[in-house]
C-alpha positions as YAML, in Angstrom:
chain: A
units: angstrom
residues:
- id: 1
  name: UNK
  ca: [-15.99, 7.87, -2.08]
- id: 2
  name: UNK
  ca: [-17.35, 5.98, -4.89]
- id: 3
  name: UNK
  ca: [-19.24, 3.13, -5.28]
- id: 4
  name: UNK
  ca: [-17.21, 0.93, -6.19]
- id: 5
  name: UNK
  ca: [-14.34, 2.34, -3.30]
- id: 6
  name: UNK
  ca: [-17.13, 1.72, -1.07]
- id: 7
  name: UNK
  ca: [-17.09, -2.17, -1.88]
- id: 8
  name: UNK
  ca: [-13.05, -2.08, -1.72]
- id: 9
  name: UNK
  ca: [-13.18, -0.87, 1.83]
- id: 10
  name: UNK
  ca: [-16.10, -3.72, 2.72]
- id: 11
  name: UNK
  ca: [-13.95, -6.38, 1.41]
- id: 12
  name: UNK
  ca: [-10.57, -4.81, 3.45]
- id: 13
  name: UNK
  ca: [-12.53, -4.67, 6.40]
- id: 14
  name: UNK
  ca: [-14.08, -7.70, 6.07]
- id: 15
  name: UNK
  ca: [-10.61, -9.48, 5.72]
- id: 16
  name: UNK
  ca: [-9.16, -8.13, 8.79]
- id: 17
  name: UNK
  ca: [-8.40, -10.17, 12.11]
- id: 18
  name: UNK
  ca: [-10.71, -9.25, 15.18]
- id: 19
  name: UNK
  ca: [-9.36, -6.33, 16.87]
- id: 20
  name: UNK
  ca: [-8.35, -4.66, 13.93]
- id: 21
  name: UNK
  ca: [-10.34, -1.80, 11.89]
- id: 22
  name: UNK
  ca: [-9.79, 0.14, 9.12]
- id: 23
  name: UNK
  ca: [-10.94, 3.71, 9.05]
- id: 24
  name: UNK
  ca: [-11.03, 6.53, 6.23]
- id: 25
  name: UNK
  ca: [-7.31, 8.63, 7.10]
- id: 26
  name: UNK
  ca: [-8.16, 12.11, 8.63]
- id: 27
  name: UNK
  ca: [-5.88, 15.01, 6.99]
- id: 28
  name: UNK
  ca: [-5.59, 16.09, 10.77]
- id: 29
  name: UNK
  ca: [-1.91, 16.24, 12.67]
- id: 30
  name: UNK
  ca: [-2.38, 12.96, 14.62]
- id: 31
  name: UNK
  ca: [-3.08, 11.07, 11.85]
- id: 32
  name: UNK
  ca: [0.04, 13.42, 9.70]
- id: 33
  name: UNK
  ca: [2.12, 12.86, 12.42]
- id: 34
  name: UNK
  ca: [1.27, 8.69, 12.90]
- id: 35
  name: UNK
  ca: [1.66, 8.81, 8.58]
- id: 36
  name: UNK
  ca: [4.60, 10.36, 8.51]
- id: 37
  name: UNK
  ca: [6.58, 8.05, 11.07]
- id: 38
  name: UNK
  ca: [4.73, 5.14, 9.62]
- id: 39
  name: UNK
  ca: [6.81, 6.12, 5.89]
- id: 40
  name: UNK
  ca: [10.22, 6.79, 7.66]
- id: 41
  name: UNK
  ca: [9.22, 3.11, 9.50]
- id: 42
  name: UNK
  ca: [9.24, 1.91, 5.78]
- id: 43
  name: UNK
  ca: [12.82, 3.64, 4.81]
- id: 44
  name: UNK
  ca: [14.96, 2.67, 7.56]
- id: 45
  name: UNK
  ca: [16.41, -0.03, 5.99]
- id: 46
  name: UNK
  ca: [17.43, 2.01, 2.90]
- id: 47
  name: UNK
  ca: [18.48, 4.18, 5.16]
- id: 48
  name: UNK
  ca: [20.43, 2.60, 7.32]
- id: 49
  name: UNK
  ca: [24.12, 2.48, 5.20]
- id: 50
  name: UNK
  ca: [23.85, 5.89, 3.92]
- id: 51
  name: UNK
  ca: [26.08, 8.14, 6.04]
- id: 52
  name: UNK
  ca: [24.00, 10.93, 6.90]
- id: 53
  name: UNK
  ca: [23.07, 12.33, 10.83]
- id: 54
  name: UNK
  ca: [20.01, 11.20, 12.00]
- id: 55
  name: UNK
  ca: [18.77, 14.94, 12.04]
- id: 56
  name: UNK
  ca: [19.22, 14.80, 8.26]
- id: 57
  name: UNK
  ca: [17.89, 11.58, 7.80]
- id: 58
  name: UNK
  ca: [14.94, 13.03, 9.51]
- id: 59
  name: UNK
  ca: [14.69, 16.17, 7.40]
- id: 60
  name: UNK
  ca: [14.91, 13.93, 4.11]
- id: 61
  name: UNK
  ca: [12.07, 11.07, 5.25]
- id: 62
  name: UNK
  ca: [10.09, 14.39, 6.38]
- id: 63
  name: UNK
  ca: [10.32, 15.88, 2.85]
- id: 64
  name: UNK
  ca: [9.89, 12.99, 0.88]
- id: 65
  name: UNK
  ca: [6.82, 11.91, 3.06]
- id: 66
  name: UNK
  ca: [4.98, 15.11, 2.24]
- id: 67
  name: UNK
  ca: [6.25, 14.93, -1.72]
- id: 68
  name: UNK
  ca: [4.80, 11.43, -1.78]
- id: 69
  name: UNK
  ca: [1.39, 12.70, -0.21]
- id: 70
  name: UNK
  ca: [1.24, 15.39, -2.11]
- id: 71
  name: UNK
  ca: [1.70, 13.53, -5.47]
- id: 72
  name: UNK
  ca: [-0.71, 11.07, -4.44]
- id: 73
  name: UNK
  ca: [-3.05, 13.53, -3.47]
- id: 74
  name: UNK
  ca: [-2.78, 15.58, -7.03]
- id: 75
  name: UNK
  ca: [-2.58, 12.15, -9.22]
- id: 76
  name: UNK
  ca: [-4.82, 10.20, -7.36]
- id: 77
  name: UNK
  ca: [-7.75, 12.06, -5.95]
- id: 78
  name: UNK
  ca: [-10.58, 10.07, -5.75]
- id: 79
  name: UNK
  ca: [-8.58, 7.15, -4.23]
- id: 80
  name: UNK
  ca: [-9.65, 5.29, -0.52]
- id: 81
  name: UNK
  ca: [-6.68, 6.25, 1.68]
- id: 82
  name: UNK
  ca: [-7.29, 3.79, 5.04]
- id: 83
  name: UNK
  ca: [-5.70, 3.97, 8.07]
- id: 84
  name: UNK
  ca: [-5.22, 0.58, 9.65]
- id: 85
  name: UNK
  ca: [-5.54, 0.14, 13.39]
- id: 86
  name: UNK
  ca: [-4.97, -2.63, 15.89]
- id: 87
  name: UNK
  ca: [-7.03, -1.78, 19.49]
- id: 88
  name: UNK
  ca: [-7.85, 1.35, 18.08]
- id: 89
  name: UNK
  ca: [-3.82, 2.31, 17.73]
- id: 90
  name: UNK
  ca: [-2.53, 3.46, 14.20]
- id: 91
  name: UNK
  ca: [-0.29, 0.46, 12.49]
- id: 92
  name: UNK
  ca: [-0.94, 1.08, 9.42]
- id: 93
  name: UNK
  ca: [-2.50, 2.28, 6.12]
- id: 94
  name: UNK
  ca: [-3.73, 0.91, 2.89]
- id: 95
  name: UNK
  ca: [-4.43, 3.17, -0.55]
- id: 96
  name: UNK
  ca: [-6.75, 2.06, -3.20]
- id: 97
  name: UNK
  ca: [-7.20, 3.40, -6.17]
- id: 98
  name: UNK
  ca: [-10.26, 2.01, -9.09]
- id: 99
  name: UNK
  ca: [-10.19, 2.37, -12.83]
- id: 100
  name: UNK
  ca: [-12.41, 0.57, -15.11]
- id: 101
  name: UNK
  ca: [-10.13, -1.76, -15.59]
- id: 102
  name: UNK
  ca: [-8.14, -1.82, -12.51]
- id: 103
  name: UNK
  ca: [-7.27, -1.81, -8.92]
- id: 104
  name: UNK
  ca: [-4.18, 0.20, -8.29]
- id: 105
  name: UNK
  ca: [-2.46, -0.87, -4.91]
- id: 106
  name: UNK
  ca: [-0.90, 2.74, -4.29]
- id: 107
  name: UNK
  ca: [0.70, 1.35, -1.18]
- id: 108
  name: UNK
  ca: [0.02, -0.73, 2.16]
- id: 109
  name: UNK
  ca: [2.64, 0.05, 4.66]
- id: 110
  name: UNK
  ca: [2.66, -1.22, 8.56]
- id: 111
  name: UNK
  ca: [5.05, -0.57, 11.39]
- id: 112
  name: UNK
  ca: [7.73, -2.69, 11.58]
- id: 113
  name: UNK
  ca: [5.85, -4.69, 14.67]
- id: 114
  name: UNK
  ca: [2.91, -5.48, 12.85]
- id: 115
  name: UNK
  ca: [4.88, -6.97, 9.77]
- id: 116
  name: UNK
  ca: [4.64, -10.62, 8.83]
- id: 117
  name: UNK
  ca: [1.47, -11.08, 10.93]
- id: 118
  name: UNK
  ca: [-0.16, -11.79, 7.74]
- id: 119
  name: UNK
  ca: [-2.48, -8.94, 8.04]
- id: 120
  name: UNK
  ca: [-0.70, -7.24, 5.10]
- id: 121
  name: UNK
  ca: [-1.58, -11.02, 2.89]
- id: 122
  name: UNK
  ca: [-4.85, -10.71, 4.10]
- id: 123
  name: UNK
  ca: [-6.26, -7.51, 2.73]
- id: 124
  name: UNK
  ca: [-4.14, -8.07, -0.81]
- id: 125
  name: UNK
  ca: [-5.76, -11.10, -1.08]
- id: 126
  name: UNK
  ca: [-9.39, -9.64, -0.53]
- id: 127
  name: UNK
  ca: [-8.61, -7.08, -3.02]
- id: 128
  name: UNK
  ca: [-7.63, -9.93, -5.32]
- id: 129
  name: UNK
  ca: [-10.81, -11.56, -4.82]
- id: 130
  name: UNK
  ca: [-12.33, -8.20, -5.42]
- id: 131
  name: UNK
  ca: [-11.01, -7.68, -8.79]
- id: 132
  name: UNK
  ca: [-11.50, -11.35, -9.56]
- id: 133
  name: UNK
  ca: [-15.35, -10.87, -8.84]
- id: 134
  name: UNK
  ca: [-15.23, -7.08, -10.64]
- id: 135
  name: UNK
  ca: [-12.68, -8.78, -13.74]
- id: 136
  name: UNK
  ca: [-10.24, -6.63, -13.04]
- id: 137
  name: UNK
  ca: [-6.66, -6.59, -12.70]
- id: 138
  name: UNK
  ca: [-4.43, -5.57, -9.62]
- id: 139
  name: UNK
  ca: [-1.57, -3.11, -10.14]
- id: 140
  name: UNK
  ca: [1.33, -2.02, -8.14]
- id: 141
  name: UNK
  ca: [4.71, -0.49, -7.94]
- id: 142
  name: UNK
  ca: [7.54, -1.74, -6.01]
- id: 143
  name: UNK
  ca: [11.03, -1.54, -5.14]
- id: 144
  name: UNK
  ca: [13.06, -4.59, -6.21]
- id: 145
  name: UNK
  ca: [14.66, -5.08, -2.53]
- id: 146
  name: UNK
  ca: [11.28, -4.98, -1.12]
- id: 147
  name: UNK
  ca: [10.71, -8.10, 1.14]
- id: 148
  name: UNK
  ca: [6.59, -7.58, -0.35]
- id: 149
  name: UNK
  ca: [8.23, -8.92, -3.25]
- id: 150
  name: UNK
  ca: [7.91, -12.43, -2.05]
- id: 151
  name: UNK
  ca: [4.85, -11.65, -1.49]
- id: 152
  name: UNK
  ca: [3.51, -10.39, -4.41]
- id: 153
  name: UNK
  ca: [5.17, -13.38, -6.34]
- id: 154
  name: UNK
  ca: [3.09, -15.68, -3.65]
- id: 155
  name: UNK
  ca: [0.07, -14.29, -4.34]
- id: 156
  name: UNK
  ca: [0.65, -14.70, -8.48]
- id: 157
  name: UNK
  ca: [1.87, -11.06, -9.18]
- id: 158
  name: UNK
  ca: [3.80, -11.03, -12.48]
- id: 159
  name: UNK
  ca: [6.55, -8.22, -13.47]
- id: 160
  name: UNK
  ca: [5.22, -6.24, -16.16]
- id: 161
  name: UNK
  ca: [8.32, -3.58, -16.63]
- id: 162
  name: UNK
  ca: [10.86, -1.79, -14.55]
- id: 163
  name: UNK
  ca: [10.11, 1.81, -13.96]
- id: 164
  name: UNK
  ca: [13.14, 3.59, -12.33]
- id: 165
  name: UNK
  ca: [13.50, 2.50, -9.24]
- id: 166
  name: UNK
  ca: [9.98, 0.50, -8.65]
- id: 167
  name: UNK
  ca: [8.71, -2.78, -10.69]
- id: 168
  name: UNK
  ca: [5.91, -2.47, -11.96]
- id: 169
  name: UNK
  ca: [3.57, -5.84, -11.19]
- id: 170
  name: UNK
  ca: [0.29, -6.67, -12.43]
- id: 171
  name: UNK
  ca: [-2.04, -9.79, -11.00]
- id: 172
  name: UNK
  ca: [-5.16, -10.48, -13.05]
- id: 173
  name: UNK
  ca: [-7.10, -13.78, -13.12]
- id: 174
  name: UNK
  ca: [-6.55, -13.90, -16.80]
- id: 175
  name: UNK
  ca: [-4.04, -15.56, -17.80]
- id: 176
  name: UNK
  ca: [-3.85, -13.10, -21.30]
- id: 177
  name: UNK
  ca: [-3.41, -9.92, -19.69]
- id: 178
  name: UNK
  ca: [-0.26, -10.81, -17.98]
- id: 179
  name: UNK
  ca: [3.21, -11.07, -19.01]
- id: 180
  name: UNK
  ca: [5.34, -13.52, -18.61]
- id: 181
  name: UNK
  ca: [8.02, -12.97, -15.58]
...
């Protein structure tokens, strides 16, 4: 991990509620297996009209977890992938990536029980304060249906472009460098 990743994961931790931890994610099957349920967790939703069994609703959130890790993995290398915990359970997990320029928010994704706690708010806003300190901006991608869309606009995201199905959002505390919404 570089650096700079290094200070990321200080300011994550350091923004988390007592009892919780975040720890570098372990390519092991407990941590696969606690991954993988945590992404179909974050589908359901989506999910939830299309008329499929739930053995092939399975199959698909199975395949498109691993796709997503994969291409993460391959595009993103030398990002922090974090696993979040609460009482030394997995809830969660937060990916960072660092540019010159940038923060990319890759994802942050909790199970559906841990949602609206604010813990989610808490460690966007120390990366904000992160890449206020560093002058950088703050990127993401998400889907417009996305309830971290209020969110995001809370916290002073702005819509840069759509790209497929994700919006692309950009925070930066510049006022220049990003678009109007």
């Amino acid at each position: 991990m570089t650096g700079t990743l290094l200070s990321v994961a200080a300011a994550l931790r350091a923004a988390l509620p007592e009892g919780w931890r975040l720890r570098d994610e372990d390519a092991g099957d407990a941590d696969i297996a606690f991954l993988s349920r945590l992404y179909a967790s974050s589908r359901e939703d989506e999910l939830a009209a299309v008329p499929w069994s739930d053995s092939d609703k399975a199959g698909f959130l199975d395949e498109q977890f691993h796709l997503q890790r994969q291409h993460y993995r391959m595009h993103y290398a030398e990002a922090g992938f974090w696993v979040i915990e609460c009482a030394g359970v997995p809830c969660g997990r937060v990916y960072v990536f660092e540019s010159p320029s940038e923060y990319r928010l890759m994802d942050i994704a909790l199970l559906p029980e841990q949602r609206g706690q604010g813990v989610g708010a808490a460690l966007v806003g120390a990366l904000l304060a992160l890449a206020e300190t560093a002058r950088r901006s703050v990127t993401l991608h998400v889907e417009p249906n996305n309830p971290a869309n209020r969110l995001y606009r809370r916290l002073g995201f702005n819509f840069v472009e759509d790209r497929g199905a994700y919006r692309f959002l950009r925070w930066s505390s510049s006022p220049i460098d990003c678009p109007a919404s």
